[in-house]
C-alpha positions in Angstrom: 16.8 -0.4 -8.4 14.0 1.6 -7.4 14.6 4.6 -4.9 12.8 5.9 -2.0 13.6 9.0 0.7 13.9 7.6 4.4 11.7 10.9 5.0 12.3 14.6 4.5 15.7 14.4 6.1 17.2 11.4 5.2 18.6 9.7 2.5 17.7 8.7 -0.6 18.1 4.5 -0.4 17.1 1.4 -2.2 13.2 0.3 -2.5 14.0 -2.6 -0.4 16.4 -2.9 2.2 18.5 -6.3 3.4 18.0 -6.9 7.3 20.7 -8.9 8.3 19.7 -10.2 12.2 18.8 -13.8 11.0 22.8 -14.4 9.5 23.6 -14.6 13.4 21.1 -15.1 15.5 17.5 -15.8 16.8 16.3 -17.9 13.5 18.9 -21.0 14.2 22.3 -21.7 12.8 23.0 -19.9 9.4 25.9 -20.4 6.8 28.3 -17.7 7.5 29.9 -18.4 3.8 26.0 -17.8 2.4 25.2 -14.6 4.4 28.1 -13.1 2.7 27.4 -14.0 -0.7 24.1 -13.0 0.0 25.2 -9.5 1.0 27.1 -9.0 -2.0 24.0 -10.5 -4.3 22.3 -7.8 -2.6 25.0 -5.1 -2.6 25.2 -6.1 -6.8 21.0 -6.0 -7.5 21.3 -2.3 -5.9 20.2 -2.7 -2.5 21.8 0.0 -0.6 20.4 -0.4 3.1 22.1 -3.1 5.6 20.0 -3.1 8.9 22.1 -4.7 11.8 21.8 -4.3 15.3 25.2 -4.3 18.0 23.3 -6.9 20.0 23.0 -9.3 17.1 25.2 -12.2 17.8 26.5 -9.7 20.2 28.7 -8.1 17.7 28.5 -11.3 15.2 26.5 -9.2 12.8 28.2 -6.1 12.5 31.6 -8.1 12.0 29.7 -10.0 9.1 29.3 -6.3 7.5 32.5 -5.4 7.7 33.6 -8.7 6.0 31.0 -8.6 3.4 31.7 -4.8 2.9 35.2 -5.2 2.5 35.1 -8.1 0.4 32.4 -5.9 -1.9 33.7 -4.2 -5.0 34.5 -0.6 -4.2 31.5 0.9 -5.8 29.3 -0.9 -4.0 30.7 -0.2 -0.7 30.5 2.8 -1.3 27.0 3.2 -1.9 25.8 0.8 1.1 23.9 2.6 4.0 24.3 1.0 7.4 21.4 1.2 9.7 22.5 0.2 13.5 20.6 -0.3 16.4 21.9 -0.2 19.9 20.9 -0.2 23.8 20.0 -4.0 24.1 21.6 -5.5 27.4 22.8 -9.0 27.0 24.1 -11.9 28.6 26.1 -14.4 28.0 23.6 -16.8 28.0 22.4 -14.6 25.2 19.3 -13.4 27.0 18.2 -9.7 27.4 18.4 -7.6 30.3 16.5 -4.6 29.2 17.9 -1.5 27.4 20.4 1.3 28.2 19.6 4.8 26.4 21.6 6.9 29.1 23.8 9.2 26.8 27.0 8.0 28.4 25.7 4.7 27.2 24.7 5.9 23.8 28.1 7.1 22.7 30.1 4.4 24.2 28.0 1.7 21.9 28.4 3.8 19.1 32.2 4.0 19.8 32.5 -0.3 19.5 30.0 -0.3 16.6 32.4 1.8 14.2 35.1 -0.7 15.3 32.8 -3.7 14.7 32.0 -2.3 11.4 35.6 -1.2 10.2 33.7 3.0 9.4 34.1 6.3 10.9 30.7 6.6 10.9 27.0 4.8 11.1 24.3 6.2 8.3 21.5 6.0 10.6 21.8 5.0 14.6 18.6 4.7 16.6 17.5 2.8 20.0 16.4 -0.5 19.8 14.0 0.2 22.5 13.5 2.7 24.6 14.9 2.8 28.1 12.0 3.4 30.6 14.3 5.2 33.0 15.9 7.8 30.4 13.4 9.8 28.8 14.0 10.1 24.9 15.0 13.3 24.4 18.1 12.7 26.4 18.9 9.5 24.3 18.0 11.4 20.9 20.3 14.2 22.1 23.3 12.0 22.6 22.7 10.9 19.0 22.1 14.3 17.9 26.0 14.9 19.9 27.1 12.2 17.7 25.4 13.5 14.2 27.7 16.9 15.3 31.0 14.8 15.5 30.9 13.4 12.3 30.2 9.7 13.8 26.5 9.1 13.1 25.0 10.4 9.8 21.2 10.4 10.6 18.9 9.5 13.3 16.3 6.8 13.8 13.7 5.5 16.3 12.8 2.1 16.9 9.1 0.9 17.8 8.2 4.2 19.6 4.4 5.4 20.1 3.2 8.7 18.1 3.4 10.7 21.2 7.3 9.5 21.7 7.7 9.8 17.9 7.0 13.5 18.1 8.7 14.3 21.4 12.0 13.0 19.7 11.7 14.9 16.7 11.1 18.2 18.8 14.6 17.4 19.8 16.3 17.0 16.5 15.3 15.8 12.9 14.3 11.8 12.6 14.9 10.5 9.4 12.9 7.0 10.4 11.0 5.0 12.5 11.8 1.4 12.2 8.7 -0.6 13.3 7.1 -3.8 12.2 4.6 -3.7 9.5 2.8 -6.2 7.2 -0.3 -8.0 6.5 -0.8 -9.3 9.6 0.6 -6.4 11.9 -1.2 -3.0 11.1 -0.8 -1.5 13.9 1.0 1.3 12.8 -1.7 2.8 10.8 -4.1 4.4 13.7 -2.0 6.8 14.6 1.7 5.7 14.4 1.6 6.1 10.6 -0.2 9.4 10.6 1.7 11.1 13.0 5.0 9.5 11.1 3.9 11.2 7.7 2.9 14.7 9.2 6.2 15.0 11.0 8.2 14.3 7.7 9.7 10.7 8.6 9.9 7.5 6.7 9.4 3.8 7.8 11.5 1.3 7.5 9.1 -1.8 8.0 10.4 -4.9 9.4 8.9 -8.4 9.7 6.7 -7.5 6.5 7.0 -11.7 6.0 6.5 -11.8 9.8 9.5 -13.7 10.1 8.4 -16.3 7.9 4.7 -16.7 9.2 3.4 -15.5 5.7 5.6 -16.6 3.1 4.5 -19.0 2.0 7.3 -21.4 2.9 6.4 -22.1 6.6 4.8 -25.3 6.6 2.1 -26.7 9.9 4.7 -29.6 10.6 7.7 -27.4 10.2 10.1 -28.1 13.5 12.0 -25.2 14.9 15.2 -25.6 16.0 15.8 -24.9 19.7 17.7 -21.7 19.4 15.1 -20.1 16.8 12.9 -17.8 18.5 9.6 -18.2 16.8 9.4 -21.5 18.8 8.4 -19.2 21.6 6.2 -16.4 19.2 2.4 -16.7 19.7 2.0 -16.4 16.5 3.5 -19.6 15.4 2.4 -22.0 18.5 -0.8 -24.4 18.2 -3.8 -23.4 17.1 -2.3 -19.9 16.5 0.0 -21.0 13.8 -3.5 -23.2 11.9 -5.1 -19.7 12.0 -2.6 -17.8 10.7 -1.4 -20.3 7.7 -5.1 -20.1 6.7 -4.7 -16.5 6.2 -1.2 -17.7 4.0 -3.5 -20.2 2.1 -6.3 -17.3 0.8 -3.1 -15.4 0.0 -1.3 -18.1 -1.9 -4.5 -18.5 -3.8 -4.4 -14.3 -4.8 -0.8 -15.0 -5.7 -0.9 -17.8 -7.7 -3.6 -15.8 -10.2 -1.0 -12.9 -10.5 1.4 -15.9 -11.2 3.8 -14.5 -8.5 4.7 -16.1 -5.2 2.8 -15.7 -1.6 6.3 -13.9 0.0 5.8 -11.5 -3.6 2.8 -10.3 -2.9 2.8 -9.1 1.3 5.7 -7.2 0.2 4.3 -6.1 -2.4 1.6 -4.6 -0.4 3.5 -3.2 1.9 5.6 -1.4 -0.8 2.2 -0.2 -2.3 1.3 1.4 1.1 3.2 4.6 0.4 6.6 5.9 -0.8 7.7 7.2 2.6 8.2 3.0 3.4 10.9 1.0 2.6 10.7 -2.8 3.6 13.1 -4.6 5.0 13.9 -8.3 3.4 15.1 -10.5 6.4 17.0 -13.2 3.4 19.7 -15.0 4.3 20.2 -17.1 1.2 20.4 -15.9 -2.0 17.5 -17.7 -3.2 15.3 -15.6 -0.8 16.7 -12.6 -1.9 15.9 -13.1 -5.6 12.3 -13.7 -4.3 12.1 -10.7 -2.6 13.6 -8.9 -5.1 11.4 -9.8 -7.6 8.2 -8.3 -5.4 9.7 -4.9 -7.2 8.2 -6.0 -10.1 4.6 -7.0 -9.0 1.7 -4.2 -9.7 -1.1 -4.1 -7.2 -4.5 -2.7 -9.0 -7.1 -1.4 -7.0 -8.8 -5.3 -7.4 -5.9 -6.9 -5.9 -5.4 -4.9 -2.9 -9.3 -5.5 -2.3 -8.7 -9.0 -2.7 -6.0 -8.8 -0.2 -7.9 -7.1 2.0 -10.9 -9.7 1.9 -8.3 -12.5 2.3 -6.5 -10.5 5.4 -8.2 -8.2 7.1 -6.8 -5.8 9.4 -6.4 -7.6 12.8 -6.8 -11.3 11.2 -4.0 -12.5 12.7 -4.1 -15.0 15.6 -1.4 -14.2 18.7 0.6 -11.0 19.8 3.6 -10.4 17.4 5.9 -11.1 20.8 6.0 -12.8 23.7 4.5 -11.3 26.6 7.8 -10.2 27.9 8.7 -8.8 24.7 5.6 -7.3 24.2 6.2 -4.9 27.7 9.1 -3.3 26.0 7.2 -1.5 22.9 6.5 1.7 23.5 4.3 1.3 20.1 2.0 -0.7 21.8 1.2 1.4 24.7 
């Protein structure tokens, strides 16, 4: 397995990292028995980064972890590297209510997510959003508190702007900012990247399939299930979605002359957009996974990213990444 450093002071992890959200909620019912065995597939092809999130089934996906760590042989346990995120209100309904960062706050989710996950400590704990009312260097610092105790290893940022990004790290060091990132969201690279790289901290890039949208297994007649969340994505309603699986189609036709697949090659590009990023695979069979896996392998020459770039240009893609809502809540996109 390829390495890469989640920035100058983080750790050293797997090429690829395994998000785990989809094994318990937002994409419709999954297999419990398959997410497990899917961990463990990626656990044994060297994948050392689980991403999770406390809200996540509300506590469904760290409990996965634990069962899929503990059920792991020992070695491979003992390299994994959990990446938690935190402050997302819930209800039982399973909507959202916003986002807590007051440090009070901060340390008592970390306190249920090291019961949830069977540790005495979390690799790398960061915000899923930031809280409007708290400003972020009181939230960082409560991590920071935590990184002193012994509890949390490293700390990450979630979907913050540049000017956030670097008001954090004057508060203590960020290993990575975790922010989508792919063909059809490139946001990141006005400023967001730039300022990222200068200060010395890594992406991990999530959505680099955008949940599906590009690769190339999401079909125009495909139904959604009621409790998968795309069914309410711009991105994948009306004539949004016959834009966008266009943009798939010149893709699939750049893929199928490299002889790889479509999901291959958009995370093979974002792997080729530096060494500081680590993608983040959102597999939750073990089919996908090998897929995903096997985009270590493909080489993009200089006439391939061109093509790519012809067949998806920066801003191509049709709808906002969120809902309107959801959108509100980035601080990236301010």
């Amino acid at each position: 397995m390829q390495t890469r450093p989640l920035g100058t002071t983080g750790p050293q992890t797997s090429a690829l990292g395994l998000g785990c959200m989809g094994m318990s909620a937002l994409y419709g019912d999954s297999d419990r028995a398959e997410s497990i065995a899917t961990i463990h597939a990626a656990l044994e092809a060297g994948i050392t980064l689980l991403d999770t999130g406390d809200f996540y089934g509300m506590g469904h996906n760290e409990l996965l972890i634990n069962e899929a760590l503990r059920t792991a042989p020992a070695a491979a346990r003992e390299r994994a590297l959990t990446s938690v995120k935190f402050g997302a209100l819930r209800t039982v309904e399973g909507g959202f209510n916003g986002y807590d960062g007051r440090p009070n706050a901060v340390k008592n989710f970390a306190a249920y997510s090291l019961q949830r996950l069977g540790t005495d400590h979390i690799d790398i704990y960061r915000i899923a959003r930031i809280d409007p009312d708290v400003p972020v260097e009181e939230t960082v610092g409560a991590i920071a508190e935590l990184v002193e105790a012994g509890h949390v290893r490293h700390i990450g940022l979630s979907e913050v702007g540049a000017e956030t990004l670097r008001r954090a790290a004057a508060v203590a060091p960020i290993s990575d900012l975790q922010i989508e990132y792919s063909l059809v969201s490139r946001g990141i690279e006005e400023a967001i990247l730039p300022t990222a790289r200068e200060l010395g901290i890594g992406i991990t890039a999530y959505g680099v399939l955008s949940r599906g949208l590009i690769s190339g297994h999401f079909g125009r007649d495909r139904k959604l299930a009621p409790n998968d969340f795309r069914g309410m994505s711009p991105r994948f309603q009306g004539e949004n979605l016959d834009r966008n699986l266009d943009l798939v189609d010149a893709l699939r036709k750049i893929a199928e002359q490299k002889g790889v697949s479509v999901a291959q090659t958009a995370i093979a590009w974002v792997l080729s957009r530096g060494e500081d990023i680590v993608p983040l695979v959102g597999a939750r069979r073990r089919d996908r996974l090998t897929e995903a896996l096997g985009a270590l392998d493909v080489t993009l020459d200089a006439d391939d990213l061109a093509a790519i770039e012809r067949a998806i240009p920066a801003g191509a893609a049709a709808g906002d990444r969120y809902p309107a809502e959801q959108m509100a809540h980035l601080d990236s996109e301010r």
